[in-house]
Structures are given as C-alpha cells and as structure tokens.
C-alpha positions in Angstrom: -24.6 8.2 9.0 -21.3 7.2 9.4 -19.1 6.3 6.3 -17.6 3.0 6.8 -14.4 3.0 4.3 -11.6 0.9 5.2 -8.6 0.3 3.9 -8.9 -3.7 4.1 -7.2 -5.0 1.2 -5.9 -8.6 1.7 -2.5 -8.8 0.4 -3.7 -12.4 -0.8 -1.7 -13.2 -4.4 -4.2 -12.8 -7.0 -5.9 -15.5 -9.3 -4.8 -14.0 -12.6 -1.0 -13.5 -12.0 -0.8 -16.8 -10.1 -2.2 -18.5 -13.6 1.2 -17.3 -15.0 2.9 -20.1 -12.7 0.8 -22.7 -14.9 2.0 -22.0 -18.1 5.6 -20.1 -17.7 6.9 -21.6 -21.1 4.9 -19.8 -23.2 5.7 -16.7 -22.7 9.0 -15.7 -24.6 10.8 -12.6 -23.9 10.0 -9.6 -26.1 13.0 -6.8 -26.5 12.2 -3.4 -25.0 12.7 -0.5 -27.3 12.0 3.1 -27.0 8.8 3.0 -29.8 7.2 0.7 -26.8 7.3 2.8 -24.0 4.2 4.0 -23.9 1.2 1.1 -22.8 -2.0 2.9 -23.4 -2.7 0.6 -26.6 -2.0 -2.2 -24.3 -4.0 -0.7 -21.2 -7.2 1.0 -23.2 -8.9 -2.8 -24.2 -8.2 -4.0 -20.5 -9.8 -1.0 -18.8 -12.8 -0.9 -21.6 -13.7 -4.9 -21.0 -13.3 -4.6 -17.2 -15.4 -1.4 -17.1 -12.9 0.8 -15.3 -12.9 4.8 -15.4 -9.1 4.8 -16.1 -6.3 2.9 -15.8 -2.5 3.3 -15.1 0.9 1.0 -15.3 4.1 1.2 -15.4 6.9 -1.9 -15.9 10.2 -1.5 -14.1 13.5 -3.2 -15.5 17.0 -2.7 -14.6 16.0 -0.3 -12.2 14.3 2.0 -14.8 10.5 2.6 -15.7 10.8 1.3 -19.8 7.4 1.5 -20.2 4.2 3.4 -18.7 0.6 4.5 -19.5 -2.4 6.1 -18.7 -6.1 5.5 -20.6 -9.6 6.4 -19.3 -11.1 9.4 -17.9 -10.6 10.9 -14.1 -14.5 11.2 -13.5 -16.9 9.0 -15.3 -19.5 11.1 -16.9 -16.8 13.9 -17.5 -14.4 13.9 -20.1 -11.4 15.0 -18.4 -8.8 12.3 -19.1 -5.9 10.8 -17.2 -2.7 11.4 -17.8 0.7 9.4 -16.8 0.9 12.4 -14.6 -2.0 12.2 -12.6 -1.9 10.6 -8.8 -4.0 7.9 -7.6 -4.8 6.5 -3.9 -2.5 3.0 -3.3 -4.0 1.6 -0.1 -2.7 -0.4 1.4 0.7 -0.4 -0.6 1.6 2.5 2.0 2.2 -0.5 4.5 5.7 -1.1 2.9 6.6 2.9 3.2 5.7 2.7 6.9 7.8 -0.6 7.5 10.7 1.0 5.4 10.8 4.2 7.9 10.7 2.2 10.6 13.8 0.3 9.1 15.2 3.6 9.2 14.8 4.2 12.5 16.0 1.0 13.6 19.2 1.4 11.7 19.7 4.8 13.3 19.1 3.2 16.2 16.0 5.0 17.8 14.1 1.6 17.5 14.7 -1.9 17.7 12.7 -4.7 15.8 12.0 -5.7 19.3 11.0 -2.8 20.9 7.8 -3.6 22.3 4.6 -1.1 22.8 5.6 -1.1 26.3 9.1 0.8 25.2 6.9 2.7 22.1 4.8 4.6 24.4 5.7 4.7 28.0 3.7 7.1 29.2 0.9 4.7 28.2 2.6 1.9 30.0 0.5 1.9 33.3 -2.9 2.0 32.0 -2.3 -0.4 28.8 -3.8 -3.8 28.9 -1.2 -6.1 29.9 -1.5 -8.5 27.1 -0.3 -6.1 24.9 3.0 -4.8 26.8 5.5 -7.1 25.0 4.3 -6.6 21.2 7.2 -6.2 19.3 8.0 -4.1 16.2 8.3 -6.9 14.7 4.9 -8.4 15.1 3.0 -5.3 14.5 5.4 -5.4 11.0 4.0 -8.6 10.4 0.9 -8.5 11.6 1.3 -11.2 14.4 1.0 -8.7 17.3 -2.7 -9.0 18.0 -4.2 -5.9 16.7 -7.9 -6.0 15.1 -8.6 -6.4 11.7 -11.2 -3.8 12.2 -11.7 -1.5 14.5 -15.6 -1.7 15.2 -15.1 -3.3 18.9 -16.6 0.1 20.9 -17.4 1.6 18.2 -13.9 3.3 17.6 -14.4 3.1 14.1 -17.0 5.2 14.1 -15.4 7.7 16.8 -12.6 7.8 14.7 -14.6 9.3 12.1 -15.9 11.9 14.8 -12.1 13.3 14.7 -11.4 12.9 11.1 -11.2 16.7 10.8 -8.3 16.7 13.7 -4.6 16.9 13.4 -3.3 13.3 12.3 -0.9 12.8 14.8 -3.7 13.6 17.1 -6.4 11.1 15.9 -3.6 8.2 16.0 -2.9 9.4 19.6 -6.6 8.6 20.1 -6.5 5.4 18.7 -3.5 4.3 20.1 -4.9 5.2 23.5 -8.3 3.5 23.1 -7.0 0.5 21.8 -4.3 -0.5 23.7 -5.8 1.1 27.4 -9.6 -0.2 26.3 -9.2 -3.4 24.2 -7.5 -6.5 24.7 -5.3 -8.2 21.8 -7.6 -9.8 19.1 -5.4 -12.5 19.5 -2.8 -13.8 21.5 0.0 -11.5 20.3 2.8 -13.7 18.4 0.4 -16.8 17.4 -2.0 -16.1 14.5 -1.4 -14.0 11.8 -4.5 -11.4 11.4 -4.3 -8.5 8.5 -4.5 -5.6 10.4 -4.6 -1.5 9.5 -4.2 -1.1 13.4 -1.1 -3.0 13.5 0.5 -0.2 11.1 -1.2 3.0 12.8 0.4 1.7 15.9 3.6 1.5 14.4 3.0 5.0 12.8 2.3 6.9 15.7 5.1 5.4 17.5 7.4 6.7 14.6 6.0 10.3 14.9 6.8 10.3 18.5 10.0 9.2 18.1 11.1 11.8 15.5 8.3 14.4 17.3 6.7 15.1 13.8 3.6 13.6 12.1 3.9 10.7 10.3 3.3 12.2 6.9 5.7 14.2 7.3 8.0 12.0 8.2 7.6 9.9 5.1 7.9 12.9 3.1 11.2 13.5 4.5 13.0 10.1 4.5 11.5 8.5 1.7 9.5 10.5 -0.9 12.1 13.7 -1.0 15.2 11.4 -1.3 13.2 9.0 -4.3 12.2 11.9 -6.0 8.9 10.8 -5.8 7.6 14.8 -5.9 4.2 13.8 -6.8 3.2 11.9 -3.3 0.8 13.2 -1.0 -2.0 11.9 1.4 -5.8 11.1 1.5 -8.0 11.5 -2.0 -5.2 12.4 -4.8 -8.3 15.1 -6.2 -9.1 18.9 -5.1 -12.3 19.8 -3.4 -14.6 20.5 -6.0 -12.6 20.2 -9.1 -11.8 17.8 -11.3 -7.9 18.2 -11.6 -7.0 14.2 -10.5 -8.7 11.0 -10.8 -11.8 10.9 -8.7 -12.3 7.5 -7.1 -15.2 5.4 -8.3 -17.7 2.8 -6.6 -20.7 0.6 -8.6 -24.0 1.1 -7.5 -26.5 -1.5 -7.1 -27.5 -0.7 -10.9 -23.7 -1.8 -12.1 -22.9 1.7 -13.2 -20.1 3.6 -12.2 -20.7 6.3 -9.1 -18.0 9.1 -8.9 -17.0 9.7 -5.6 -16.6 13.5 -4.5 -13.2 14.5 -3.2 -13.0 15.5 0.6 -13.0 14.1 3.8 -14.9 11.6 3.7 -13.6 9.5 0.2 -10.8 8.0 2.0 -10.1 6.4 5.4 -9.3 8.7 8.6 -6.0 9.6 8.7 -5.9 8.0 11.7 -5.0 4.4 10.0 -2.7 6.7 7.5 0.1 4.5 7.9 -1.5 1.6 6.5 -3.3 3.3 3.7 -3.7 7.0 2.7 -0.5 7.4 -0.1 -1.2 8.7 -3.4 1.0 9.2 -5.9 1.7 9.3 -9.8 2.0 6.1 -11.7 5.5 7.0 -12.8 6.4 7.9 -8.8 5.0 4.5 -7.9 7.4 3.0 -10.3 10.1 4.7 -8.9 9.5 3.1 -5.2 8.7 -0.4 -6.5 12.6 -0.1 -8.6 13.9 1.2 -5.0 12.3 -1.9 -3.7 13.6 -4.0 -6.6 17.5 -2.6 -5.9 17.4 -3.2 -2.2 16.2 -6.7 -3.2 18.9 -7.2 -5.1 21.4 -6.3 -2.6 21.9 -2.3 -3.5 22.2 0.0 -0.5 20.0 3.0 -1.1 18.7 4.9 2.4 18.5 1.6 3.9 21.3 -1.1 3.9 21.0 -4.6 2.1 20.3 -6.5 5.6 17.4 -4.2 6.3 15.9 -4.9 2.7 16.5 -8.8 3.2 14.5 -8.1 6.7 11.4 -6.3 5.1 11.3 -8.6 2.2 11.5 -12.2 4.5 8.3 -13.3 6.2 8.9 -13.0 10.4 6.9 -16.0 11.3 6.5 -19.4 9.1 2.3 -19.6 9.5 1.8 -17.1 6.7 4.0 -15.4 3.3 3.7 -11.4 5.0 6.9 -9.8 5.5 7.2 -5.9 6.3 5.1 -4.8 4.0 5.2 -7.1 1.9 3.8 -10.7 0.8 6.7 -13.0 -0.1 5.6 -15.5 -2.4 6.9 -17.8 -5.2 6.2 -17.7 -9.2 8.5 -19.4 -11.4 7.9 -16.4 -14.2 10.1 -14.2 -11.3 12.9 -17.0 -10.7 11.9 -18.1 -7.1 10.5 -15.0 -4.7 9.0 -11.9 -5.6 7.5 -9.7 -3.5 3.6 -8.3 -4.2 0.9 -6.2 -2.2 -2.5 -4.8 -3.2 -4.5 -1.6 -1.5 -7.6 -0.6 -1.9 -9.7 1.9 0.0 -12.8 0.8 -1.8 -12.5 3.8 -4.5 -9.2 2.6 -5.8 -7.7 -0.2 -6.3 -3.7 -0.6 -6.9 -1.3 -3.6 -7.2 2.6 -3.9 -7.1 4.8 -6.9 -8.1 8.7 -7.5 -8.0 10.9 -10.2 -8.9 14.5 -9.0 -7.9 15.3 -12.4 -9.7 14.5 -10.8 -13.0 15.5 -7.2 -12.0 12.0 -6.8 -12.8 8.5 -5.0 -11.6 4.8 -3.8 -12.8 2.5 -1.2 -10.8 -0.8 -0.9 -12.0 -3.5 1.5 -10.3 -6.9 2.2 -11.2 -9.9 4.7 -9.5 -12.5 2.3 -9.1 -12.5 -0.6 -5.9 -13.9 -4.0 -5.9 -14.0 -7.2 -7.4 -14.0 -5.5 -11.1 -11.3 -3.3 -10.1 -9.2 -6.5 -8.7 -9.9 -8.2 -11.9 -8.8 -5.6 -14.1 -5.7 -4.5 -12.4 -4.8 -8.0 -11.9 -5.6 -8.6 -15.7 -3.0 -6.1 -16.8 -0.2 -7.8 -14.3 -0.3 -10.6 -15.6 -0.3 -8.7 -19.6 2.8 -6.8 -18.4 4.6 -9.7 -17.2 3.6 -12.0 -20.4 4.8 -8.8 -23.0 7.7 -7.7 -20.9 9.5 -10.7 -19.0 
C-alpha cells in the first residue's frame, strides 16, 4: 500500500494566538533575566495536558534566543528524553528557506521574480501545457500560479512514491516533467490563491538547475552554513533503527500515541523537499526565525532589506501569503507579523515574528494533528503572554 503523507499544512493563523488580539491589555511585560532562560517548567504542563511525546520552544528578542526548552521523551513508550539539542521535522516552514534562496538568486541576478516556467526549464518548453508557460516566480512564491494542492491527479502521488529511493534532484525532475507536460493548471494561473507543495518543488528544481546542484544542497550552502544553523538536515531528523532524535508520532484510532519508525517512508518524498523536508534543532530554528526578524526590520544579512520587504509582503490582495510567509495583523506584534505552520502529519511546528517588537517564538513538537496544533499553538500564545 502506498503511504499517503503530505506535507499539507495550511498556513491559516491559528485560533489560540489570534485570541491574543482580544484581550492585548492584559498582558504586561515581564523582564527577561538569565535565571529564566530555560522554558521546560513553562513547556512540561502544556505538553502533559495536550498529550504530546515532547515539546520544544524557543523566544527570540533583540535578535537573540533569551529563552529555550525541551520536555517529553523522543519515542513514546521509551524513556529516552529530548533535549534542546535534538532536531525535529518543520514542514512546511521550509517554504520560507526555499523562497529566501530564490531571493538569492534573483539578487545575483540568475532569476527574476518574473521569470516564468517557460524561462525555468526550456528544454521543457515544447512539450509543456501551454497554460502554464507564463507562471511567474512570483506566483509559484505565492501560490497563485496554478499548481495542485495535491498531487493525486494520475496518480503521481503515488508514482512519486515509486522513486522515493532516487536521487532528489531526479524525482523533482520527474515531477516537474509530469506535471507541467501532463496536467493542466489547477487553476487559471494568477487568479485564485490555492496552497500548494507543487508550487515550491517547481521552484526548487528550477533552483538546482540554475546552480547545477541539488536543492538540499543548495540550502546548505547559502543559508544554513552562513546562519550557523549546523544542526539542519533533511527528511525524518532520527537514525534508522535507533532512537538518537525525536521519532515522529501519529494517534491511532484508540487515542494513544503510535511511534513512527524512522526511514523512508516517515516523511514526504523528497520530491516536494522544497516545501517540507527541513529538520533542525529548536535553538537552530530560533536562529532563522531572528534572521527573519532582522531582515524585517530593515538589517541586510545575505539578502538586502528590499528582498526581505518582498518575501514578507503578500504578492496578490485575495489572500495574507507572501514568500513563505503569511502576513497578518495582531495588535500584541504592533501591526504585521509574519507566521507559518508545517506539519508532515508526524510533527507539527509553528513560527511567529513581530519585527514591530523585535520579537519571535518557534515551537515544534513530534506528534501531527489537531492535538499537536492545539498544543503548539497553546504554547505561542504562553510565550507571547510571559515574554512580550
């Protein structure tokens, strides 16, 4: 049987954190010292009453991680526990790492935000499907250019499991291929915003063939080795077989927690990488989301200010999605702040940033689902209320 994981975690601002709009006056601001950097006694009663195998965070101010924690244990049933050390899968977050390489590329001037797929893959040009010729960057960015929300038209969903075992670069190729030469636009490209992990593997393997390397490595080079982010890899954080990282979790019909083996098939194909296979420490994640949070703010860091303020704005008016990123309002940030979720149905991870407040919170935990949602979302909006 085929194993039908996605990476489908609606960027949609979450129920808990948007209660903090409500009530903003009653939270008053709490001085950060050095006896309060570690959250675990904050974290522990969250992840016990939401049921989760462990649970991470991290709160970013000033550009610095002031506080971070790790509680719970990496496999249920095991009593190997987490530390602030340990990696976990972020989903869909990786869609903001993909749009911010692509910013690179454009300001190096190998790509344009409106390079189209036409321009992207040329040698594709003849047999592609003419509605999808003039896709832009920046569509595919903002997930107005028309690709799928899934991919079980054909059945490639389930052929691209067939070639999970392959080279990376080489199952993209295949997808790429297949869609654009096989399927028409799920949408007239440029009209309706639809949520797509497609949309970013598209963009992906038109990076890789503009710099003639894989994706991953790609992102390695531009991004995690210049952030210092040495923890950061790809696919299920865990060994085959061993019990060294946090395994991701599902809940079986029962309600209990099911551990779910590490290998190739507990996470998405690489093929849809570039919208979802990252993993990295809770401490690393920090460090991206304050990279975020200075290029917000107007500091040049590997990308210049305008390329930030181009990520960070929504590229069409019918929905809040920006490169990466959903651009929303809460009057706890100070106007906009930034936010994204990912999931791929094992782990569940959420970032926020209000560059208003010099201010963010990461939270990840190794369990998906509604539970998962509710408890990372649950410590948000704790973070926010203890430390802005």
């Amino acid at each position: 049987m085929t194993p039908r994981l996605q990476t489908h975690e609606s960027p949609t601002t979450s129920k808990t954190v948007a209660w903090l709009v409500v009530l903003p006056a009653l939270f008053l601001p709490i001085v950060v010292s050095a006896a309060s950097s570690s959250l675990d006694a904050l974290l522990e009663p969250i992840r016990q009453a939401s049921k989760l195998p462990a649970l991470a965070a991290a709160v970013v101010k000033g550009g610095e991680t002031v506080a971070i924690g790790a509680v719970g244990f990496r496999k249920e049933g095991a009593p190997d526990r987490v530390t602030v050390d340990d990696k976990w899968h972020i989903g869909s977050c990786t869609k903001s790492m993909t749009a911010a390489l692509a910013a690179m590329l454009v300001e190096d001037g190998q790509l344009r935000w409106g390079t189209t797929l036409a321009g992207m893959f040329p040698r594709l040009t003849l047999q592609m499907k003419a509605e999808w010729r003039l896709v832009t960057l920046e569509q595919l960015l903002s997930h107005h250019g028309g690709a799928p929300h899934d991919l079980n038209e054909d059945d490639l969903w389930g052929r691209l499991w067939q070639r999970a075992g392959k080279p990376p670069r080489e199952q993209r190729a295949y997808l790429t291929r297949e869609l654009l030469t096989q399927q028409k636009p799920a949408t007239t490209p440029g009209t309706k915003y639809v949520y797509s992990n497609a949309g970013y593997a598209l963009i992906g393997h038109a990076i890789e063939n503009t710099l003639d390397c894989p994706w991953e490595d790609a992102l390695a080079k531009r991004l995690f080795g210049p952030l210092d982010m040495i923890s950061a890899g790809f696919g299920t954080p865990a060994s085959v077989g061993e019990i060294d990282q946090p395994w991701g979790h599902k809940v079986d019909e029962d309600g209990a927690l099911k551990p779910v083996e590490p290998g190739l098939h507990a996470d998405n194909p690489a093929a849809i990488g570039p919208g979802g296979t990252v993993h990295c420490s809770i401490g690393d994640l920090a460090k991206y989301a304050a990279w975020q949070l200075g290029g917000a703010r107007g500091e040049s860091r590997l990308l210049k200010p305008q390329a930030f303020q181009k990520l960070h704005t929504p590229f069409a008016s019918d929905s809040e999605y920006a490169g990466g990123w959903v651009a929303t309002q809460r009057p706890w940030g100070g106007g906009t702040v930034l936010t994204h979720a990912g999931s791929n149905t094992m782990f569940f991870a959420v970032m926020w940033i209000a560059p208003e407040k010099d201010f963010a919170v990461v939270v990840c935990t190794n369990l998906g689902g509604d539970g998962a949602r509710q408890g990372v979302d649950d410590v948000a909006a704790m973070l926010i209320r203890e430390y802005l």
